[in-house]
PDB file of the backbone (N, CA, C, O) and the ligand in Angstrom, with CONECT records:
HET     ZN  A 101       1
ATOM      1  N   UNK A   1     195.260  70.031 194.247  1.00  0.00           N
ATOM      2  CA  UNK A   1     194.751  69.547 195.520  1.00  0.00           C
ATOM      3  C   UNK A   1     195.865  69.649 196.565  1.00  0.00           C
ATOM      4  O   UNK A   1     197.027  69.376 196.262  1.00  0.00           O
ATOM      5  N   UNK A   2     195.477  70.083 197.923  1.00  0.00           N
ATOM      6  CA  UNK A   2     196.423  70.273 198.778  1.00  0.00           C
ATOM      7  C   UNK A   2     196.949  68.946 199.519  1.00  0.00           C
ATOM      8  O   UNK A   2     196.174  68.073 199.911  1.00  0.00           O
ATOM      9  N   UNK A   3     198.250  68.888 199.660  1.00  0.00           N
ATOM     10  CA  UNK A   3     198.519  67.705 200.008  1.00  0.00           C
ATOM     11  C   UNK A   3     198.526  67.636 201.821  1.00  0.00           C
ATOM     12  O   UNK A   3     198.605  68.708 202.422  1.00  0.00           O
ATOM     13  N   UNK A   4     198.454  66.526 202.493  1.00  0.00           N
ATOM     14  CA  UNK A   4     198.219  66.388 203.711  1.00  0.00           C
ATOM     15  C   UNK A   4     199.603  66.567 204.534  1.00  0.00           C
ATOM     16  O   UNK A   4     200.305  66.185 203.598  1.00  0.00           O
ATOM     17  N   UNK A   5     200.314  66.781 205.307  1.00  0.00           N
ATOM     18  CA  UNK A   5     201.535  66.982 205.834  1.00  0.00           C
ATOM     19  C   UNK A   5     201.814  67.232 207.080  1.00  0.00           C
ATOM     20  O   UNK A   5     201.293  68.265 207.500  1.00  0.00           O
ATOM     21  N   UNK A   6     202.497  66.609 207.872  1.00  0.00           N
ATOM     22  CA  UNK A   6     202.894  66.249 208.983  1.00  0.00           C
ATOM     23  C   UNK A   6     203.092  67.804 210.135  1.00  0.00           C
ATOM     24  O   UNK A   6     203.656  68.884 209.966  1.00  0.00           O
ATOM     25  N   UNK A   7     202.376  67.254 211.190  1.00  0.00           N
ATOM     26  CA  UNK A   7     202.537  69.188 211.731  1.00  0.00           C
ATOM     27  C   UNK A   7     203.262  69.644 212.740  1.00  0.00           C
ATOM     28  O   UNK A   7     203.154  70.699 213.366  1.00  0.00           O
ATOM     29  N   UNK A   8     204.340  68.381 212.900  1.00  0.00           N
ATOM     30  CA  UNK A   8     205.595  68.232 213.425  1.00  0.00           C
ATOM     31  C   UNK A   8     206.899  68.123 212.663  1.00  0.00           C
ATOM     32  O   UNK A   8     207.957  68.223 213.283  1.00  0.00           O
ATOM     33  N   UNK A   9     206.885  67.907 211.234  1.00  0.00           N
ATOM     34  CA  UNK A   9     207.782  67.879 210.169  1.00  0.00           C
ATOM     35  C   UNK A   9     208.056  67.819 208.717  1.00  0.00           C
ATOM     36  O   UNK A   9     208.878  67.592 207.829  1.00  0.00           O
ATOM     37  N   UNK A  10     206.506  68.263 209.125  1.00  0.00           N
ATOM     38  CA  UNK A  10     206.159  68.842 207.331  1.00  0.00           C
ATOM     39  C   UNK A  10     206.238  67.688 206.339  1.00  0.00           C
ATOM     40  O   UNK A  10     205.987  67.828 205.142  1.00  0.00           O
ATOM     41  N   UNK A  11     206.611  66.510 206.923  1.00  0.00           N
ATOM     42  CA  UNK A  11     206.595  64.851 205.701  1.00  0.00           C
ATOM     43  C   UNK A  11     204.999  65.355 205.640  1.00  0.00           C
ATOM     44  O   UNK A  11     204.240  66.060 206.305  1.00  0.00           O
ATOM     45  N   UNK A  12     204.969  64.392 204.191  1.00  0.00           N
ATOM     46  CA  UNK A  12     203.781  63.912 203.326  1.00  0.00           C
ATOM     47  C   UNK A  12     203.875  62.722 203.905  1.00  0.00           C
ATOM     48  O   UNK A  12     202.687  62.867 204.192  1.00  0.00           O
ATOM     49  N   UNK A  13     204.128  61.723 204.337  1.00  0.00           N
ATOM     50  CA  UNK A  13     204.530  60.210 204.034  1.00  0.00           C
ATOM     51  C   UNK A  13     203.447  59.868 205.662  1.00  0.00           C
ATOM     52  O   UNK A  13     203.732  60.142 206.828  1.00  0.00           O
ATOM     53  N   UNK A  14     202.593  59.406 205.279  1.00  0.00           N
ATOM     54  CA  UNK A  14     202.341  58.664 206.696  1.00  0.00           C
ATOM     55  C   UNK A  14     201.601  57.014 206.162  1.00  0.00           C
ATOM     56  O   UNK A  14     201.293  56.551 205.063  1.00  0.00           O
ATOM     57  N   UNK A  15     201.535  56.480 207.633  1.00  0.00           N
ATOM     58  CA  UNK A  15     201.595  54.783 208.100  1.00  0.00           C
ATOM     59  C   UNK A  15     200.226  54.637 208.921  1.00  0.00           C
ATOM     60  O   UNK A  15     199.595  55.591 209.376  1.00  0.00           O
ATOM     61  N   UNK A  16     199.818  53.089 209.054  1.00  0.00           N
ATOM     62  CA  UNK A  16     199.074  53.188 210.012  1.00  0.00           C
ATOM     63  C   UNK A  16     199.902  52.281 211.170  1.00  0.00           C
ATOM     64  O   UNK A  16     200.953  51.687 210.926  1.00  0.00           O
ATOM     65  N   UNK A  17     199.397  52.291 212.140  1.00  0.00           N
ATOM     66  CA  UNK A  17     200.237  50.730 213.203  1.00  0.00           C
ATOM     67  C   UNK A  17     199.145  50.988 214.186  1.00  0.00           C
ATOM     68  O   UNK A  17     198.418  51.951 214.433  1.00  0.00           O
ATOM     69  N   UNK A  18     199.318  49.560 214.745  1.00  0.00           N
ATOM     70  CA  UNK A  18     198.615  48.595 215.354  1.00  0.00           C
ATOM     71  C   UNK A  18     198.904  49.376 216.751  1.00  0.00           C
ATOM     72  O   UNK A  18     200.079  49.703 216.921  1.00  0.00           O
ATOM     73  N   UNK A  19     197.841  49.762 217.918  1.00  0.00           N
ATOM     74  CA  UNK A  19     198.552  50.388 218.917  1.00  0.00           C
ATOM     75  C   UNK A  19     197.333  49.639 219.564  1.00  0.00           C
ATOM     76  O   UNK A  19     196.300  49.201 219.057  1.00  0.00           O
ATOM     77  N   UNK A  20     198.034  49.642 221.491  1.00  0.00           N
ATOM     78  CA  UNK A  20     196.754  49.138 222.359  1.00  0.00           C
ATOM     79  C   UNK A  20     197.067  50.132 223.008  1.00  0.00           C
ATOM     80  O   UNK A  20     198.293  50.142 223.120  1.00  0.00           O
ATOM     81  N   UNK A  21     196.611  50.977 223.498  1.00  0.00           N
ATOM     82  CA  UNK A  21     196.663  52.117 224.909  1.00  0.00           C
ATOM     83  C   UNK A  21     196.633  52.225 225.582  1.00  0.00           C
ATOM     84  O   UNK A  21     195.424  52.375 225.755  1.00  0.00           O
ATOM     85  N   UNK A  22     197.378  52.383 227.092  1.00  0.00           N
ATOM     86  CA  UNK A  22     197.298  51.955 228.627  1.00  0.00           C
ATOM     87  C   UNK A  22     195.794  52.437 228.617  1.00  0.00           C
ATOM     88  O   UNK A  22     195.052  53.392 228.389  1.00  0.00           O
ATOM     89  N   UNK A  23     195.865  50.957 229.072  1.00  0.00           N
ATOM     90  CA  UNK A  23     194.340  51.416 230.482  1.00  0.00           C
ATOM     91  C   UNK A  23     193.360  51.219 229.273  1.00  0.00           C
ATOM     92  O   UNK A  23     192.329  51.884 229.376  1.00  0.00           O
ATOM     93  N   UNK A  24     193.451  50.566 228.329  1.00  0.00           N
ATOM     94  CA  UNK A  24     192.057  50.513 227.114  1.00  0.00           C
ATOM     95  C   UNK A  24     192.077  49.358 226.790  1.00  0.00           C
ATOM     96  O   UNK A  24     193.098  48.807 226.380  1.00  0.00           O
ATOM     97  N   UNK A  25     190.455  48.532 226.972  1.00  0.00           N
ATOM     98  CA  UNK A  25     190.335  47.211 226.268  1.00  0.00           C
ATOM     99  C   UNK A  25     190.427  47.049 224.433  1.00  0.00           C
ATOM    100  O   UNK A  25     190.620  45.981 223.853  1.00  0.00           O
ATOM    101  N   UNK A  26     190.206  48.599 223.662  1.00  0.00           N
ATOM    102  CA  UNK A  26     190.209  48.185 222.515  1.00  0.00           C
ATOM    103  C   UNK A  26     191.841  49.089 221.965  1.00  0.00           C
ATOM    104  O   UNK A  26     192.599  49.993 222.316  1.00  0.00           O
ATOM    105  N   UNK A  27     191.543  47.588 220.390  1.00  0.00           N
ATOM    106  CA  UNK A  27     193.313  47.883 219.536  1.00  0.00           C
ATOM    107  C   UNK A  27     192.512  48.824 218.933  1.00  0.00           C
ATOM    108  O   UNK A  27     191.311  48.874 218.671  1.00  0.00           O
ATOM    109  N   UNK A  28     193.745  49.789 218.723  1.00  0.00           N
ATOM    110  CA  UNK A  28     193.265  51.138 217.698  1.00  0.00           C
ATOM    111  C   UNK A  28     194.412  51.145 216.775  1.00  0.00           C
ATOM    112  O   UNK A  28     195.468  50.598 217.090  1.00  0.00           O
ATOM    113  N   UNK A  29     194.212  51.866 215.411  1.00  0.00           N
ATOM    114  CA  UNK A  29     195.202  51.882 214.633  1.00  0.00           C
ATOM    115  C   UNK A  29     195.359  53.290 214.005  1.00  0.00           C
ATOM    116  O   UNK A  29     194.766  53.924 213.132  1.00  0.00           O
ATOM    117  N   UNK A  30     196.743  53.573 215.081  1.00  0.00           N
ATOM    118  CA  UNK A  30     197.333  55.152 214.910  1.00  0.00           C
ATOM    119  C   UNK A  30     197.773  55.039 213.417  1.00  0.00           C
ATOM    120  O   UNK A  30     198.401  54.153 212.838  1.00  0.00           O
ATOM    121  N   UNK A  31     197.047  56.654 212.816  1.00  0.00           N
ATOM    122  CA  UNK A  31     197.306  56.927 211.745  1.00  0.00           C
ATOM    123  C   UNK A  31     198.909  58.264 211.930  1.00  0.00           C
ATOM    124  O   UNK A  31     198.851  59.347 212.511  1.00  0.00           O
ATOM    125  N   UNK A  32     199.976  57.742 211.320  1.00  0.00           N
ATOM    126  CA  UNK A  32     201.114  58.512 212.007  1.00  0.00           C
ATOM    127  C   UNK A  32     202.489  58.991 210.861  1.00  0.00           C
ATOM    128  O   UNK A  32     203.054  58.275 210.034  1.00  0.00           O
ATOM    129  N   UNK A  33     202.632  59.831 211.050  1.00  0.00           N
ATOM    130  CA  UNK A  33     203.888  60.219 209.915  1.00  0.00           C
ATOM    131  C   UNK A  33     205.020  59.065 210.153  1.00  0.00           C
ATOM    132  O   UNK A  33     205.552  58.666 211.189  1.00  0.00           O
ATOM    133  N   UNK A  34     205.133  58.797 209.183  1.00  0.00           N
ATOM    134  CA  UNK A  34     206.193  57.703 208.520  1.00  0.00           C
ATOM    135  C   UNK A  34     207.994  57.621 209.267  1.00  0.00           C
ATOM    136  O   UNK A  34     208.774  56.782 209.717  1.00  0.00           O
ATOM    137  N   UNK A  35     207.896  59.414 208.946  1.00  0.00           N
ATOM    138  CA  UNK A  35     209.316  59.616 209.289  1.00  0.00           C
ATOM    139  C   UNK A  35     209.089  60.427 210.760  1.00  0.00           C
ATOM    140  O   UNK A  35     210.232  60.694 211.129  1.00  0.00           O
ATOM    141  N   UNK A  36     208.330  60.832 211.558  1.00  0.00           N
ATOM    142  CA  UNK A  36     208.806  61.146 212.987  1.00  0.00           C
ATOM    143  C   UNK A  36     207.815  60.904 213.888  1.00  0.00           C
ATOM    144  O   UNK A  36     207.888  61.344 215.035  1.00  0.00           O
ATOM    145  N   UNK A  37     206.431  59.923 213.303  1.00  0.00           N
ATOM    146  CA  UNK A  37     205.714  59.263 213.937  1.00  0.00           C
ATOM    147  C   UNK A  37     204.534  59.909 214.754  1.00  0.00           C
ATOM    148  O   UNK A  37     203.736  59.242 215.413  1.00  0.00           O
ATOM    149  N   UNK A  38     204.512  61.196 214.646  1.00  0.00           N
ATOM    150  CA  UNK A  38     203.549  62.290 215.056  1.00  0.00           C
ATOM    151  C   UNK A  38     202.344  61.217 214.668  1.00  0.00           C
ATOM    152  O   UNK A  38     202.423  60.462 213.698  1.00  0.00           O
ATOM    153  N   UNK A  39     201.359  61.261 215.463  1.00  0.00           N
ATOM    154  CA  UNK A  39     200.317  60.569 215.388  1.00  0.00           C
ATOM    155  C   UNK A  39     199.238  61.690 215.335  1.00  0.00           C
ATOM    156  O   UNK A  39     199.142  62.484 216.271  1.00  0.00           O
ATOM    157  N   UNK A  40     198.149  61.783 213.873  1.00  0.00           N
ATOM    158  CA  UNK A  40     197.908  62.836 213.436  1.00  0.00           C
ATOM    159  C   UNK A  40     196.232  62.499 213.277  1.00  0.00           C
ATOM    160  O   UNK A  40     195.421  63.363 212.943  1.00  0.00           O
ATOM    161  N   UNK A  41     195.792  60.763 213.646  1.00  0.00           N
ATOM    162  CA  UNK A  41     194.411  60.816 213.975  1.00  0.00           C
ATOM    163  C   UNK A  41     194.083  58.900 214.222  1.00  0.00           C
ATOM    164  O   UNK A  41     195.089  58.193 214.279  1.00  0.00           O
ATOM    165  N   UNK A  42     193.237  58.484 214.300  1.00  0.00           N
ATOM    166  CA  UNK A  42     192.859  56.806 214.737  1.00  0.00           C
ATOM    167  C   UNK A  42     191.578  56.286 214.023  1.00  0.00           C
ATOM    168  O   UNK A  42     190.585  56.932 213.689  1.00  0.00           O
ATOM    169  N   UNK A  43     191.863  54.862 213.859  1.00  0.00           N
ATOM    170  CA  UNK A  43     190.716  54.300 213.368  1.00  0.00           C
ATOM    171  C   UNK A  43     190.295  53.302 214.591  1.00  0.00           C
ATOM    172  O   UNK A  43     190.935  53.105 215.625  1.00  0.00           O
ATOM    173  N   UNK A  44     189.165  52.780 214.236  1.00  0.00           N
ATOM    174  CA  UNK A  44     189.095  51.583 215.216  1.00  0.00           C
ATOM    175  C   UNK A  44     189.782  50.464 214.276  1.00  0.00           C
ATOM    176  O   UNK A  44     189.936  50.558 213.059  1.00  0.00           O
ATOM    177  N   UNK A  45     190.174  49.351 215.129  1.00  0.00           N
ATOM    178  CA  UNK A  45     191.070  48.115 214.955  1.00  0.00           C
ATOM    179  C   UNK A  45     190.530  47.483 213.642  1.00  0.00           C
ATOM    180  O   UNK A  45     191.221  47.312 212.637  1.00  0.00           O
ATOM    181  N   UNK A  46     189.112  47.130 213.771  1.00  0.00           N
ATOM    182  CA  UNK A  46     188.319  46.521 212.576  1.00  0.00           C
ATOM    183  C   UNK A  46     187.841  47.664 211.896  1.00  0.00           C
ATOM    184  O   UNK A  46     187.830  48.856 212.200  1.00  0.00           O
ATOM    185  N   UNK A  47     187.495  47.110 211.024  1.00  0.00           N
ATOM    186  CA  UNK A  47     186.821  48.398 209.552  1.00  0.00           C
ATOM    187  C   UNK A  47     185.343  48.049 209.700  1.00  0.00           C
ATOM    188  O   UNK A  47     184.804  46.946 209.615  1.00  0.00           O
ATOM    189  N   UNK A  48     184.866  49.139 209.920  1.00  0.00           N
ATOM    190  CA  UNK A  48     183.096  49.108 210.266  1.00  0.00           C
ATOM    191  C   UNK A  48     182.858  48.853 209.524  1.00  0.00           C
ATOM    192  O   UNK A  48     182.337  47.739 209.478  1.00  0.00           O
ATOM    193  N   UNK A  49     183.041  49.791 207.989  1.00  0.00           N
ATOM    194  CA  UNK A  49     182.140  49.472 207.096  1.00  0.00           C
ATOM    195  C   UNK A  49     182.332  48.362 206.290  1.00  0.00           C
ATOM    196  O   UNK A  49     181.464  47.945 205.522  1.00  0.00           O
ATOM    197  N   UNK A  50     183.649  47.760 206.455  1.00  0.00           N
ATOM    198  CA  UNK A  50     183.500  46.386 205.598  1.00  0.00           C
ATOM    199  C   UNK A  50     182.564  45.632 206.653  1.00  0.00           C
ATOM    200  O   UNK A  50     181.464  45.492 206.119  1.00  0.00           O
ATOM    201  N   UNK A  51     182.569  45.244 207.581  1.00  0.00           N
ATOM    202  CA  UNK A  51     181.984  44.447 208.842  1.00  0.00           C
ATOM    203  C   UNK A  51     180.633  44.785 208.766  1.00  0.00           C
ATOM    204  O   UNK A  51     179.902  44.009 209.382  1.00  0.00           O
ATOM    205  N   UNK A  52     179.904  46.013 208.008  1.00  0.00           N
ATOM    206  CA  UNK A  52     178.370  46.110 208.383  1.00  0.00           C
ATOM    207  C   UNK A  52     178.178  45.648 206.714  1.00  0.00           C
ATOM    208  O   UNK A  52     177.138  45.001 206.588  1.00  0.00           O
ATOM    209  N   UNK A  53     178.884  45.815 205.486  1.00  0.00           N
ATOM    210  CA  UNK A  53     178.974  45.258 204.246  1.00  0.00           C
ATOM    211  C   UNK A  53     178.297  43.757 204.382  1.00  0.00           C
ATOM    212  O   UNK A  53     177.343  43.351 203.718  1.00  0.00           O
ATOM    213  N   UNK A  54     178.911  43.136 205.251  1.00  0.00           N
ATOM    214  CA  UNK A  54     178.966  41.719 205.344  1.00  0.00           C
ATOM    215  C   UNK A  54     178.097  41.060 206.664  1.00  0.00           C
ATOM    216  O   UNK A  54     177.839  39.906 207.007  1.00  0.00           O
ATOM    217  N   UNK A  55     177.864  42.074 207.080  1.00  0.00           N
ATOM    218  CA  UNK A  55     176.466  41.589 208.217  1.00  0.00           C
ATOM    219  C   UNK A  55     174.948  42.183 206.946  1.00  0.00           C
ATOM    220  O   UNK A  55     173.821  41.688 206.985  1.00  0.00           O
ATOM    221  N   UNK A  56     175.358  43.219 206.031  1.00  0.00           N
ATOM    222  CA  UNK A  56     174.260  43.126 205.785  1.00  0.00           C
ATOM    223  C   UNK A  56     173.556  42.237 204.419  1.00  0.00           C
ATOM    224  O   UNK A  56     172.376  42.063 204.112  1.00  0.00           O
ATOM    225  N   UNK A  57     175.186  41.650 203.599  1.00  0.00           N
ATOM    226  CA  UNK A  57     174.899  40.633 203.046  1.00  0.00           C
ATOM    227  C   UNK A  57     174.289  39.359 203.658  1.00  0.00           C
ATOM    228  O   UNK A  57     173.576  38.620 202.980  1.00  0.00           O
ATOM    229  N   UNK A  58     174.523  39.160 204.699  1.00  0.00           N
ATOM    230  CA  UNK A  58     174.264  37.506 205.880  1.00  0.00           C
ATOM    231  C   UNK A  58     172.461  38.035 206.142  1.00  0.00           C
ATOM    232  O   UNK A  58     171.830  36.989 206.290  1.00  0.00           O
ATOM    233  N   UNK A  59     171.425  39.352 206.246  1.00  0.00           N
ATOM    234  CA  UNK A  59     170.569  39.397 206.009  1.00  0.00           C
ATOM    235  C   UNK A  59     169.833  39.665 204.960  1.00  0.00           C
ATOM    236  O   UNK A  59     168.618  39.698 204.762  1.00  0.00           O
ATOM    237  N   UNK A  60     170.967  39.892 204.179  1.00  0.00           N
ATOM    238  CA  UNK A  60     169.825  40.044 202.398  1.00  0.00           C
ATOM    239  C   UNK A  60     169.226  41.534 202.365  1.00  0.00           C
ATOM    240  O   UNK A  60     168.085  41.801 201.989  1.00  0.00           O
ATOM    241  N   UNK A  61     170.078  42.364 202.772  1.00  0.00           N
ATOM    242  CA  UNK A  61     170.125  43.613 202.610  1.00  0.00           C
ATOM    243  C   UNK A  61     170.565  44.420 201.551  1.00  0.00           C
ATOM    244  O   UNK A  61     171.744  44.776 201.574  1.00  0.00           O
ATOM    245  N   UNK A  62     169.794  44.803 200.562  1.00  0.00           N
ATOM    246  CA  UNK A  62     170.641  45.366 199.403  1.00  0.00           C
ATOM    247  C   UNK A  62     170.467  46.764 199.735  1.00  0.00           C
ATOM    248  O   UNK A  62     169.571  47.094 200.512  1.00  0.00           O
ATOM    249  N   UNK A  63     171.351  47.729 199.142  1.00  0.00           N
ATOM    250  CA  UNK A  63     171.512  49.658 198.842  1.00  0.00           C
ATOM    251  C   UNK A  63     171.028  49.874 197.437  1.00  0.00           C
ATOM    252  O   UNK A  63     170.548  50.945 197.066  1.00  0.00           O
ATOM    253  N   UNK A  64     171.136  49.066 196.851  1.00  0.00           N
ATOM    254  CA  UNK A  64     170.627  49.490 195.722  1.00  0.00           C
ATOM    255  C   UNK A  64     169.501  49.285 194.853  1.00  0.00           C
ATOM    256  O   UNK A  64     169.396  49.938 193.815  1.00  0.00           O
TER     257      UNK A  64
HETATM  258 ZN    ZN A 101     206.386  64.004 211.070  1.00  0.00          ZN2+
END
């Protein structure tokens, strides 16, 4: 399997961190190489799918 790697310095090694962005009401969390911080894609702040997991337990929603 091919490994994922930095396209500013060829590290394998990446982080996430907590970022707010001029001029933006929402926290995003840059996904970023470890060692030179190239920021290589984003999540939103909260995790959807745990958050819709647990809204759809609170209505008695099963998947299976
Ligand atoms: Zn890098």
């Amino acid at each position: 399997m091919a490994s994922s790697t930095c396209p500013k310095c060829d590290s394998t090694s990446f982080e996430t961190k907590l970022h707010s962005p001029h001029n933006s009401n929402f926290k995003l969390q840059f996904i970023q190489c470890s060692r030179c911080g190239c920021v290589v894609g984003t999540m939103d702040y909260y995790n959807i799918g745990y958050m819709l997991r647990k809204v759809m337990e609170k209505l008695g929603i099963r998947l299976d």
